[in-house]
Structures are given as structure tokens and as C-alpha cells.
C-alpha positions in Angstrom: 0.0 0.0 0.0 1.1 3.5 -0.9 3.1 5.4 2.1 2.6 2.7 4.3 5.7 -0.5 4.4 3.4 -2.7 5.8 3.6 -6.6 5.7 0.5 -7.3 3.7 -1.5 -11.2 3.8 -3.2 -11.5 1.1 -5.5 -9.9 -1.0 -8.0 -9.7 1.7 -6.3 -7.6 4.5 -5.1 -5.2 1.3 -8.8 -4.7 0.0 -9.7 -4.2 3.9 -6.9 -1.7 4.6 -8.1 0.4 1.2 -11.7 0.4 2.6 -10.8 1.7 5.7 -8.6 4.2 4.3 -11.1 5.4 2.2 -13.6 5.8 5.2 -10.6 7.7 6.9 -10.2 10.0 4.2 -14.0 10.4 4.2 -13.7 11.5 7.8 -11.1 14.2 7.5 -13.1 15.6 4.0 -16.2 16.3 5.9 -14.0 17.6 8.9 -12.3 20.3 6.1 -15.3 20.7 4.4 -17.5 21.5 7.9 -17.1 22.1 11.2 -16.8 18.4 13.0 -14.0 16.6 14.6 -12.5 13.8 12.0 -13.4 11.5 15.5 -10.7 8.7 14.8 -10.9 7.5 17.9 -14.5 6.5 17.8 -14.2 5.5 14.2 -10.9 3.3 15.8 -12.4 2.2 19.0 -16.1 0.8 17.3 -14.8 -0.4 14.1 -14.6 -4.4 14.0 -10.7 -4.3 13.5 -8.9 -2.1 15.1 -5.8 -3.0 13.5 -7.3 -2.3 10.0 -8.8 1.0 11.0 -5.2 2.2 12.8 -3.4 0.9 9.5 -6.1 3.1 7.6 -5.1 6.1 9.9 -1.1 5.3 9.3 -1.8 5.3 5.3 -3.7 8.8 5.0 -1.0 9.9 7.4 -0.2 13.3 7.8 -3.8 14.4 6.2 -5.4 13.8 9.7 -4.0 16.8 10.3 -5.5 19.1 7.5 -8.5 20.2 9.6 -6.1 22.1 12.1 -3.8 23.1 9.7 -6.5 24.8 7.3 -8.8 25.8 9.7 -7.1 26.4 12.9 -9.0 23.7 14.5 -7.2 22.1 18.0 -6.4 18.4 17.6 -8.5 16.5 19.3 -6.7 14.8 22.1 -8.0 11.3 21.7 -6.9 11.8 18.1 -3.6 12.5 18.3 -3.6 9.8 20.7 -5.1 7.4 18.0 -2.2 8.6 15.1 0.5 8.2 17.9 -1.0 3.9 18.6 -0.7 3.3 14.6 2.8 4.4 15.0 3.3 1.6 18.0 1.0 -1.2 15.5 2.4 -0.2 12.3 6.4 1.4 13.3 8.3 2.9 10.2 10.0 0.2 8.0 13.5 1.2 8.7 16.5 2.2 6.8 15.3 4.2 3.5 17.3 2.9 0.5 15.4 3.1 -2.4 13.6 5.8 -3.5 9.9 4.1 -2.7 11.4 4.0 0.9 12.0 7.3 0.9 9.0 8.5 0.5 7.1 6.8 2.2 10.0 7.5 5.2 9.4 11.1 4.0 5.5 10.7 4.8 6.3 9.6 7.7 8.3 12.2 9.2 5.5 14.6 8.3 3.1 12.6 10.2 5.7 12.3 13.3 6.7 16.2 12.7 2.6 17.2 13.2 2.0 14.7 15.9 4.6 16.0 17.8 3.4 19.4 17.7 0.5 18.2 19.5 2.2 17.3 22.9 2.1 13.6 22.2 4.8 11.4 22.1 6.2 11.0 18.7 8.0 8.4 16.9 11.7 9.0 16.8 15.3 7.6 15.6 16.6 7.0 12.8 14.2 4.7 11.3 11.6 7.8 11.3 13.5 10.0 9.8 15.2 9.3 6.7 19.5 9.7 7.0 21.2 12.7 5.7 17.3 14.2 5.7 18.5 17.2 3.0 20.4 14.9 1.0 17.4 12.5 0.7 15.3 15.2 -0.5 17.9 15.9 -2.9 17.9 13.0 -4.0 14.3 12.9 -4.8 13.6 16.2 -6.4 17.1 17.2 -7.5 17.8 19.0 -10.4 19.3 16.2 -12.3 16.1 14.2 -12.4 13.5 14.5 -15.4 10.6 16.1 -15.6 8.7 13.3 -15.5 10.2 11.6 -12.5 9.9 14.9 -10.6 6.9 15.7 -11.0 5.5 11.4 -10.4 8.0 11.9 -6.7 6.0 15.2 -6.1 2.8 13.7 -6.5 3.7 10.8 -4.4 4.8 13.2 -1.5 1.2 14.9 -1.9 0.7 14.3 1.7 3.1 16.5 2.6 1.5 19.6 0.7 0.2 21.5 3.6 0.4 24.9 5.3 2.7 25.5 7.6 4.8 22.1 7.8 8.0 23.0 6.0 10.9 20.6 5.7 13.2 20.4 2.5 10.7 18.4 0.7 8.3 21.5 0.4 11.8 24.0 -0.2 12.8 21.6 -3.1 9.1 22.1 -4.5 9.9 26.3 -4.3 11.8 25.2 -7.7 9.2 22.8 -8.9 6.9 25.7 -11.1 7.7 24.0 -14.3 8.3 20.4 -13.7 4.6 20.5 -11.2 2.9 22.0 -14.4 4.5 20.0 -17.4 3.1 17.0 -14.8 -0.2 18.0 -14.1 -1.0 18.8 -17.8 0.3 15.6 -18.7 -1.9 14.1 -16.0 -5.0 16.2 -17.2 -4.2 15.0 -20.9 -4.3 11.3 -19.7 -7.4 12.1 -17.5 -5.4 10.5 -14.4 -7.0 13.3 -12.5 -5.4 11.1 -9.0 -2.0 12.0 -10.2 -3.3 15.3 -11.3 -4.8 16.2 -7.7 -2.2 15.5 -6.1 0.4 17.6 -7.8 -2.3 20.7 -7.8 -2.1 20.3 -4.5 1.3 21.2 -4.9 0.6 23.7 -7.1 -1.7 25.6 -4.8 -0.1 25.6 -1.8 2.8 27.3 -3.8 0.5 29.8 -5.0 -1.3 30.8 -1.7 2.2 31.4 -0.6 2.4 33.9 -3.2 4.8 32.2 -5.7 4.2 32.7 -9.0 2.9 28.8 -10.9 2.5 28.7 -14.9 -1.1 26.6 -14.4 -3.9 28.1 -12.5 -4.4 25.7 -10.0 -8.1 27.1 -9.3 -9.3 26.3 -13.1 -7.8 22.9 -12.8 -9.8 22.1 -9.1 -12.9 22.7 -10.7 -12.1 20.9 -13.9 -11.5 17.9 -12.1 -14.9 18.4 -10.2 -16.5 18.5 -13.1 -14.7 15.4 -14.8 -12.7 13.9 -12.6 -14.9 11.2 -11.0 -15.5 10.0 -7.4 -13.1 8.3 -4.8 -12.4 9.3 -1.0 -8.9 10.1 -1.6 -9.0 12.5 -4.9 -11.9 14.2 -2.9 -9.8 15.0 -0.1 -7.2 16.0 -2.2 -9.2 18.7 -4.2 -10.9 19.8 -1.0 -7.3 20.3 0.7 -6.0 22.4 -2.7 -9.6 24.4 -2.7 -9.2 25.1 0.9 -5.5 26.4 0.2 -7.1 28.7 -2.2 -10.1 30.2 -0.2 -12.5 28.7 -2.3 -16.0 27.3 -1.5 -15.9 23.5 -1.0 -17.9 21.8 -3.3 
């Protein structure tokens, strides 16, 4: 499963962990999009596996965190209580070699970084964190790398894409402008509007920071409203680069 390194048993427990992802990401949508808690620990705590639902929370990772982020909303205690118990089930892989580790090591640390914010006890050590943390991000969105594989590492380190966390994965994007847009209008071409999403997220959250971007990520939300289809996690996505924005949820 994407961002998470977890041992998977068959095709069951991987359909069972995408469901309950899906109703996490759910959750935190109608949390950006109103005025509700995301309430993982009730959806944790009366759910009929536990284990799934904390592997659901571990896999939309740092996105639990986009209602206080956006909004200014408080974390709920119990929550950040939940994120920091999927860290315990699920713990980080370890050492990040390849580059697939290093992302999802990357989405990791921005779920750690948040949850620490919040008072609770965050993972830590080096298998949390990937080593030689600038040079890893360098080595993901250097300037020796195509367009191409740029912009498909940018989309994959979506999560990340929020106000206010930082890091050198969002200073490497500050030089992104033309590899994020040669990406999304290839992804908008091929109408693979999850790719797509996930890099306008990208694109926005530059934006609303006042950097100039050669697409207009607005246009491209509402395209993809229009055309793009259904599915928990391109929802939340849009929502998240609408909200950047300031424009009206759908």
C-alpha cells in the first residue's frame, strides 16, 4: 500500500486496509469541508478491526492533520492519541534505501513532525527519519532528475502539501513551477485526475504562498470536479487544494 511498508497477507487484508482508508479520508473531507472533529478515535475504537482502521489512519498519514492546519481547528486529544497507537501497531519500516522507501520515510516524518506538535509522544530515531534528511530530498527532487520523474515523486509526497509544515521536501518544491505544471498537464491529458490532484495540491499551496505557478491551480480544481470522478482520496485531495485557495468546497 502507498506510504505505508506494511507486511500485507493476502489480497484480503489489502482490500480491507483500502476500505478503511477510504472511510478515513472520508472523515477528515467532511472535517475540512464543515465544522466536525475527524473523530478517529470513535471510528478506531467501534470499528470491527482495530488493527485495519489504525493501518487506515497510518496510510492517510499526515492528512489527519489538515483540519487544524487549514482551519485552525485544535487536535482533538483522543486523536492524536489514535495517530500516535498506529505508529506503535504499524512502526516505520526502517533504513530508507530506495527511493519508494524514501518517500514513504518522508510521509512519515510529516506525520511524526505534526503529531509531535501536538504534545504527544512522537516516533523517533533514525528509522523515522530518513539519513542525511537534506540529501534525501535531494535525491528525490534534485535537479538532475527529469521532468517526468519529478513531477510522479512530487505527486507521491502529496501528503506533505500542507500549510505551515516545511521541511526540505516543500523548499525543493519552491523550484518545482515547471516540472509541477509539465506534470499536471500531462496528468490532465491522460485524464489520471489522482495524479493530477495530487500535484495541484502542490501547485496551490505554492500559490497561496504567493509564488508565482505557470497553471492556474483554481481552473484545474474545478475541472476535475467536473470530470474527474469520485473516490475518498482524490476528494480530499481537491478539498485540501480548494481550501489552500479560499475557495468554496464543493
Amino acid at each position: 500500500m502507498e506510504g505505508l511498508l506494511v507486511p500485507v497477507n493476502g489480497e484480503r487484508l489489502q482490500v480491507a486496509l483500502t476500505d478503511a482508508a477510504a472511510e478515513v479520508a472520508d472523515r477528515v473531507l467532511d472535517a475540512v469541508d464543515g465544522t466536525q472533529d475527524i473523530g478517529l478515535a470513535d471510528y478506531v475504537n467501534t470499528g470491527a478491526d482495530a488493527k485495519t482502521a489504525l493501518g487506515a489512519v497510518r496510510l492517510i498519514g499526515a492528512d489527519v492533520f489538515a483540519p487544524h492546519l487549514l482551519l485552525g481547528r485544535p487536535v482533538h486529544p483522543d486523536d492524536a492519541a489514535v495517530i500516535a497507537h498506529s505508529f506503535a501497531v504499524f512502526p516505520p519500516a526502517g533504513q530508507a534505501a530506495t527511493p519508494r522507501q524514501q518517500v514513504v520515510a518522508w510521509r512519515d516524518w510529516a506525520t511524526s513532525h505534526l503529531l509531535a506538535r501536538t504534545g504527544q509522544p512522537a516516533p523517533a530515531g533514525p528509522d523515522v527519519v530518513p539519513t542525511a534528511v537534506p540529501q534525501t530530498a535531494t535525491a528525490l527532487l534534485g535537479p538532475g532528475k527529469s521532468w517526468q520523474e519529478w513531477s510522479a515523486t512530487a505527486a507521491q509526497l502529496s501528503p506533505l502539501a500542507l500549510p505551515g509544515l516545511g521541511g526540505p521536501i516543500a523548499a525543493a518544491m519552491f523550484d518545482g513551477a515547471r516540472p509541477l505544471a509539465q506534470g499536471a498537464t500531462q496528468a490532465m491529458l491522460r485524464r489520471d485526475f489522482v495524479t493530477a490532484a495530487r500535484l495541484i495540491r502542490w501547485i496551490a499551496l505554492l500559490s497561496s504562498s504567493g509564488v508565482r505557478q505557470l497553471l492556474d491551480p483554481g481552473l484545474l480544481v474545478e475541472r476535475i470536479r467536473l470530470y474527474g470522478g469520485t473516490g475518498s482520496r482524490l476528494s480530499l485531495d481537491l478539498a485540501i487544494a480548494g481550501r489552500l485557495l479560499g475557495m468554496e468546497p464543493a
